[in-house]
Structures are given as structure tokens and as C-alpha cells.
Z-matrix of the N, CA and C atoms (Angstrom, degrees):
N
C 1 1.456
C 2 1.530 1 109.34
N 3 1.238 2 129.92 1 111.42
C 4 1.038 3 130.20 2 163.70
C 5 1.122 4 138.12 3 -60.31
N 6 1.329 5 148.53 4 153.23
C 7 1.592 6 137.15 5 -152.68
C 8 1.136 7 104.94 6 -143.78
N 9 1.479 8 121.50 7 107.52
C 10 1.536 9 147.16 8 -145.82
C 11 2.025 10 96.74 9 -108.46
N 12 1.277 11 117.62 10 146.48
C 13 1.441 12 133.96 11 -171.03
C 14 1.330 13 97.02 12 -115.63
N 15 1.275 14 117.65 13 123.96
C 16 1.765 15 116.82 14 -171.60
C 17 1.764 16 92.98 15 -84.00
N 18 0.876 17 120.13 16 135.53
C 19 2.080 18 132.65 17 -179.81
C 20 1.693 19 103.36 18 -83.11
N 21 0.902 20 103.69 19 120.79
C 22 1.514 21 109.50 20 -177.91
C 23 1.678 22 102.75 21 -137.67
N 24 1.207 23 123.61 22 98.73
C 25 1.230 24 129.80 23 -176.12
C 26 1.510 25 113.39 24 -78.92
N 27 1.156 26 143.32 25 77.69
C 28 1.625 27 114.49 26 179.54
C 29 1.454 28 115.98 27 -98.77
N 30 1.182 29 111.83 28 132.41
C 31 1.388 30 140.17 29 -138.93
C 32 1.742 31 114.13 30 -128.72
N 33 1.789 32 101.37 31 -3.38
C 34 1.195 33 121.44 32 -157.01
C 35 1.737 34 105.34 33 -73.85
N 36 1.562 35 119.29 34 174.18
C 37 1.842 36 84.33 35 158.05
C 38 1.438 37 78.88 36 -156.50
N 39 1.469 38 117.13 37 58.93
C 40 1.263 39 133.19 38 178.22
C 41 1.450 40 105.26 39 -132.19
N 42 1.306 41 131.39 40 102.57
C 43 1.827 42 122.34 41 -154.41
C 44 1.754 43 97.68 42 -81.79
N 45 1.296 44 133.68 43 -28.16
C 46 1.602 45 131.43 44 179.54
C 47 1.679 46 98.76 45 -89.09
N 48 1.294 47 140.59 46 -5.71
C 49 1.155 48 122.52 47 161.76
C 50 1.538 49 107.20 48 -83.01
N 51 1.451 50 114.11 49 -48.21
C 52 1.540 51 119.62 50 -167.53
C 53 1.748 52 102.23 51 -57.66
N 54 1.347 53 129.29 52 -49.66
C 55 1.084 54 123.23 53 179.93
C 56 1.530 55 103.88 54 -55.56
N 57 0.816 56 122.53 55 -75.13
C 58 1.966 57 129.28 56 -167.40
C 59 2.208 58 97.24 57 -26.72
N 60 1.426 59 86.95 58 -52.46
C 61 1.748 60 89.51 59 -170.59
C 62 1.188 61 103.73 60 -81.00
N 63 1.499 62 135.07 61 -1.40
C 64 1.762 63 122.08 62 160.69
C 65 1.435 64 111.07 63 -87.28
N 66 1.403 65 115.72 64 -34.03
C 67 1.573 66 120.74 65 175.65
C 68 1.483 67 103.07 66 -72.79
N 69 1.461 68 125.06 67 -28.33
C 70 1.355 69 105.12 68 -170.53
C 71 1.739 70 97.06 69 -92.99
N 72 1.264 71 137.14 70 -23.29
C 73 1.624 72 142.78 71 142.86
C 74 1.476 73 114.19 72 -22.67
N 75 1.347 74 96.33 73 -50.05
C 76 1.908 75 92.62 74 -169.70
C 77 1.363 76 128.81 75 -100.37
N 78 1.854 77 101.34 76 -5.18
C 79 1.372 78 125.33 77 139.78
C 80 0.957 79 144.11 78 -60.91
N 81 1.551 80 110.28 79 -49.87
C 82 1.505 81 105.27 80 152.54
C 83 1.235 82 154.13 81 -77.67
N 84 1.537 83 101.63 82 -15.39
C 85 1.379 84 127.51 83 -178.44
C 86 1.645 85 111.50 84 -104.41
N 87 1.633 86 116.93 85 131.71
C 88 1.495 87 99.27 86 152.37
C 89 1.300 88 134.59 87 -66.73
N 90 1.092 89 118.88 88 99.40
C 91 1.311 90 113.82 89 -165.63
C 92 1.794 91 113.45 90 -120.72
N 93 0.823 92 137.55 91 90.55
C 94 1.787 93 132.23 92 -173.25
C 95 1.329 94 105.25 93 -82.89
N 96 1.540 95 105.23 94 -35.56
C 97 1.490 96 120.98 95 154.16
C 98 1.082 97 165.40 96 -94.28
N 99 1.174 98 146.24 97 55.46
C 100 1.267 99 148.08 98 -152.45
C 101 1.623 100 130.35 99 -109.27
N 102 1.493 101 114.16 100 157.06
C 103 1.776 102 95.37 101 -174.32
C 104 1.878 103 85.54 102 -117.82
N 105 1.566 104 89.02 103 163.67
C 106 1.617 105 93.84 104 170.72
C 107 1.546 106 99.74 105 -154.45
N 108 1.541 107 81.58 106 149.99
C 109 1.881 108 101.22 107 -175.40
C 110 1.936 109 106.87 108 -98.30
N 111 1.268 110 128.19 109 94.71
C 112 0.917 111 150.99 110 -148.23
C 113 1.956 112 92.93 111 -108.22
N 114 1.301 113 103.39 112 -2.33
C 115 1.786 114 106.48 113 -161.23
C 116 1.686 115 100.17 114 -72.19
N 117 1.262 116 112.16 115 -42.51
C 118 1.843 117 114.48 116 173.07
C 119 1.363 118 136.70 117 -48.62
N 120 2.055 119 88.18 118 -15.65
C 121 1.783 120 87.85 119 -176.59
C 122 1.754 121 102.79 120 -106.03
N 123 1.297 122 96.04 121 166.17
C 124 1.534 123 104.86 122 164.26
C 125 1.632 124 125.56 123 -60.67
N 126 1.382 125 131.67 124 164.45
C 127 1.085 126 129.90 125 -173.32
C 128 1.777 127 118.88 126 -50.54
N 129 1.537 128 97.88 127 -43.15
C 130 1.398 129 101.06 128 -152.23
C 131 1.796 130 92.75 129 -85.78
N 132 1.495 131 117.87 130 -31.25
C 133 1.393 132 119.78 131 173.64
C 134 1.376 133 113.90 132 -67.67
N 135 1.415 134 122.68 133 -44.42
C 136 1.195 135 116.01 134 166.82
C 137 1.684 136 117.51 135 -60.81
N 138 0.909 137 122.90 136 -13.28
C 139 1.553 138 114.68 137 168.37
C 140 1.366 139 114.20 138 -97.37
N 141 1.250 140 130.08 139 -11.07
C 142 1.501 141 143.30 140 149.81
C 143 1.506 142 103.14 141 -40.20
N 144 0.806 143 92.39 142 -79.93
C 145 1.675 144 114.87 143 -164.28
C 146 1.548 145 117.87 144 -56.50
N 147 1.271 146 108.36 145 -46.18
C 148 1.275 147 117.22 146 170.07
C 149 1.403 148 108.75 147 -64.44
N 150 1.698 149 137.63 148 -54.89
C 151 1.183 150 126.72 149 166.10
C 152 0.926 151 136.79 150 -41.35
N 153 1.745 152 123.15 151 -53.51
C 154 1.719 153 144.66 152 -179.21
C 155 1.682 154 91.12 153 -65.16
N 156 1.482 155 124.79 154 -44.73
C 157 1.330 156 108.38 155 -174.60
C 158 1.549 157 117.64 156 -64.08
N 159 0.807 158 115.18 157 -64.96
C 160 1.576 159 147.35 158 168.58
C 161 1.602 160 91.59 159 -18.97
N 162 1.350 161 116.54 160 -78.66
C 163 1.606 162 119.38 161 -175.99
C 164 1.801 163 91.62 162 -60.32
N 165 0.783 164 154.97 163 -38.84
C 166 1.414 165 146.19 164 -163.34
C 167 1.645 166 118.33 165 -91.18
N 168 1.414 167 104.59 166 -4.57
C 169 1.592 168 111.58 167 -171.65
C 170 1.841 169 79.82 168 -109.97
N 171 1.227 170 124.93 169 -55.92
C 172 1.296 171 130.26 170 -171.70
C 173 1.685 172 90.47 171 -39.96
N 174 1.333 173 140.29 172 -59.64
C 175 1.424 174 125.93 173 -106.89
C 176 1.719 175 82.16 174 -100.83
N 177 1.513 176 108.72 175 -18.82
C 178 1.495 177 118.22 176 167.21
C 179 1.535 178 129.89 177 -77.33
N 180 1.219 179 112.81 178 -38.91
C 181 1.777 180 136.97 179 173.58
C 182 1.502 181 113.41 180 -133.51
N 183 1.285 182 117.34 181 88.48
C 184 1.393 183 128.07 182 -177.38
C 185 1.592 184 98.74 183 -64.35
N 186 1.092 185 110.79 184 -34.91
C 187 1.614 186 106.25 185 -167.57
C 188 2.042 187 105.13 186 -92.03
N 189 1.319 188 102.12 187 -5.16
C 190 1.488 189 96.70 188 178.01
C 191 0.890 190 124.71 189 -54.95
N 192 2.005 191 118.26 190 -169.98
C 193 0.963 192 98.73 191 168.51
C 194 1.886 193 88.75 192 -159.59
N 195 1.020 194 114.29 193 147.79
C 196 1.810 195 123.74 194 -171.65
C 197 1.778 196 100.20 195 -118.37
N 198 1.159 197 105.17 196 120.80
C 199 1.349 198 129.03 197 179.08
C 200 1.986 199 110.42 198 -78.87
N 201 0.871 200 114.72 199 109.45
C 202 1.566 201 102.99 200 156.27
C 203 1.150 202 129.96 201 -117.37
N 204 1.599 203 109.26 202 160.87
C 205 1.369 204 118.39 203 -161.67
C 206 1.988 205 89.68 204 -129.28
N 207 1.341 206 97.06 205 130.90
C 208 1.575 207 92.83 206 -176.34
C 209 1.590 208 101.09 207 -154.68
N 210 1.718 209 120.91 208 131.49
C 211 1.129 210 133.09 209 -150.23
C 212 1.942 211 92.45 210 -89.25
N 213 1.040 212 98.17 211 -31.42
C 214 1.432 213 97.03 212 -154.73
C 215 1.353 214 113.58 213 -100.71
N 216 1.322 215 124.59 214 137.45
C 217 1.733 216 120.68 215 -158.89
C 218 1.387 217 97.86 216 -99.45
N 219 1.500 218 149.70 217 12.31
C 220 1.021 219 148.71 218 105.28
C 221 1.132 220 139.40 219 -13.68
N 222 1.802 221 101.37 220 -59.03
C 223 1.859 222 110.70 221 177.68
C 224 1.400 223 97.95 222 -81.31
N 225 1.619 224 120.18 223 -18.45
C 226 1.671 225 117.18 224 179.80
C 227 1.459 226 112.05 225 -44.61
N 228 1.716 227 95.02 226 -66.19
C 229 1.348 228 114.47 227 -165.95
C 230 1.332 229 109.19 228 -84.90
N 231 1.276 230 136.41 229 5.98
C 232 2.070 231 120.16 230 144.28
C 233 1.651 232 74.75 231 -84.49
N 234 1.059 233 145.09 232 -67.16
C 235 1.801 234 113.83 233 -131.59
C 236 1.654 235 107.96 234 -64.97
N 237 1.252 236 98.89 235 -7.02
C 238 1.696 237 93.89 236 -171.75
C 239 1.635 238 104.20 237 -88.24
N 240 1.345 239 96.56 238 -35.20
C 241 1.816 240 93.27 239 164.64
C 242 1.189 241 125.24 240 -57.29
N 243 1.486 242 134.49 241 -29.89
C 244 1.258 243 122.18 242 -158.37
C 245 1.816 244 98.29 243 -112.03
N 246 1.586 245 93.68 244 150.30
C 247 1.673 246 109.82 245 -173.15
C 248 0.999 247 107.54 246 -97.55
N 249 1.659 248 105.80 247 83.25
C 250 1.517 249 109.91 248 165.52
C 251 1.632 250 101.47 249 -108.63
N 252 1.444 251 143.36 250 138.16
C 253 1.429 252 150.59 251 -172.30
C 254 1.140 253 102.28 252 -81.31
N 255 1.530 254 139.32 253 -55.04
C 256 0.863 255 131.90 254 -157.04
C 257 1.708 256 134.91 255 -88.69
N 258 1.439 257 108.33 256 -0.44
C 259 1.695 258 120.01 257 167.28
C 260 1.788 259 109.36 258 -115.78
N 261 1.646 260 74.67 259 164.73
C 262 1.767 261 97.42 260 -172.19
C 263 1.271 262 101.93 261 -103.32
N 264 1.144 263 101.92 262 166.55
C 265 2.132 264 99.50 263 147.47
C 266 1.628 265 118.68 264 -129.52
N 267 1.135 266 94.11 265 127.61
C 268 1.362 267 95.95 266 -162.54
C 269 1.449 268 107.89 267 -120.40
């Protein structure tokens, strides 16, 4: 059985819209897995989002895991600092 990554592009550069449509993503969808494109927002929103998500995908799939995709080697290097378990960088 192969094990498929649900694609979740967010593209938003509005940080209270992008959250609403990842919580309403991980509500509707089974998803334990998912990747997200975080490259559209600014630094400080993209670390919003990635955190509040992260604790909010966790509190649903402890064992998941959230993929990110991030343009900027800025948001690289805080995301690699901070100890969140449940994302990649991809």
C-alpha cells in the first residue's frame, strides 16, 4: 500500500485567512500528512502559521507529520531552530 501526502498549496499572504483554510484542510480531510507551500508569505507570517498550524495539526495526529516548502533561506534558518516534531523541510 502506498502512502500518499495530501498537497496543500497555501498561496495566501493573509496569515488569519491561511490559518482558517489549513484548519478547515485538516478538518475535512484525513490527512496525518500533508505538505504546505508557506513561500508566499512573509517571514514573520510564515512563522505564524507554521507554528499555530503545527500545534493544531499535532493536537489532531500526534504521530503526523506536515511537510514544508519555504522559498526563503531566512524562514529556513529560524525554522530549523525551532523544536517543533512534527514538520520537514522540503
Amino acid at each position: 500500500m502506498q502512502n500518499t501526502i495530501n498537497k496543500f498549496d497555501l498561496k495566501i499572504r493573509n496569515f488569519s485567512s491561511a490559518l482558517d483554510e489549513i484548519k478547515s484542510f485538516v478538518d475535512k480531510f484525513d490527512c496525518p500528512e500533508f505538505s504546505i507551500d508557506l513561500s508566499s508569505l512573509n517571514i514573520i507570517d510564515a512563522m505564524k502559521v507554521l507554528m499555530l498550524s503545527s500545534a493544531y495539526h499535532y493536537g489532531r495526529y500526534p504521530d503526523g507529520r506536515i511537510f514544508c516548502r519555504c522559498m526563503s533561506d531566512e524562514i529556513i534558518s529560524l525554522i530549523e531552530g525551532v523544536a517543533i516534531s512534527n514538520f520537514e523541510l522540503i
